[in-house]
C-alpha positions, 0 to 999 in steps of 0.5 A: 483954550477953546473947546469945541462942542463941549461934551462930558461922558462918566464911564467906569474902567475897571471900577474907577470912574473916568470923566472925559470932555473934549477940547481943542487948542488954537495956539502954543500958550492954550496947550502951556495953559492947560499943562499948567492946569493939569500938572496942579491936579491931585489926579492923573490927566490923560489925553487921548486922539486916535489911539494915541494917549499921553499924560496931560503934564508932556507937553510935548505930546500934546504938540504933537497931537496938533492944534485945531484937532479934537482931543478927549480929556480923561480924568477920575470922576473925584470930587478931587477933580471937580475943580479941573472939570470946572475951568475946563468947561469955562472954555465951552464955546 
């Protein structure tokens, strides 16, 4: 999974917290990967890209949404999640 620009905003949604990052994928096994690590979550993943947003466990969304494109990943800002937010940003470039 690589990640371009890796960045991180917190904005609060009807008062939750949400994390986001942005990522990209190269390849069909970097999107296998990533639902792997989604599905594991305690919390629900969302991917979103031009106003189209799925749960991070279909990966037959996230084929769709391409390779090569900038997908913005969202999850509650819970300590819960701080592990998922972690291995993502081991794929910072």
């Amino acid at each position: 999974m690589i990640i371009s620009d890796f960045q991180e905003n917190v904005q609060q949604f009807g008062g939750i917290n949400l994390r986001e990052c942005y990522i990209s994928f190269d390849s069909a096994a970097q999107i296998r990967d990533f639902v792997s690590l989604a599905t594991r979550q305690p919390c629900p993943v969302r991917v979103q890209r031009d106003g189209f947003d799925t749960i991070a466990t279909s990966i037959m969304s996230l084929f769709g949404m391409g390779l090569h494109t900038i997908l913005c990943v969202v999850a509650p800002n819970v300590p819960e999640m701080a592990d998922f937010f972690t291995q993502l940003s081991a794929y910072a470039s």
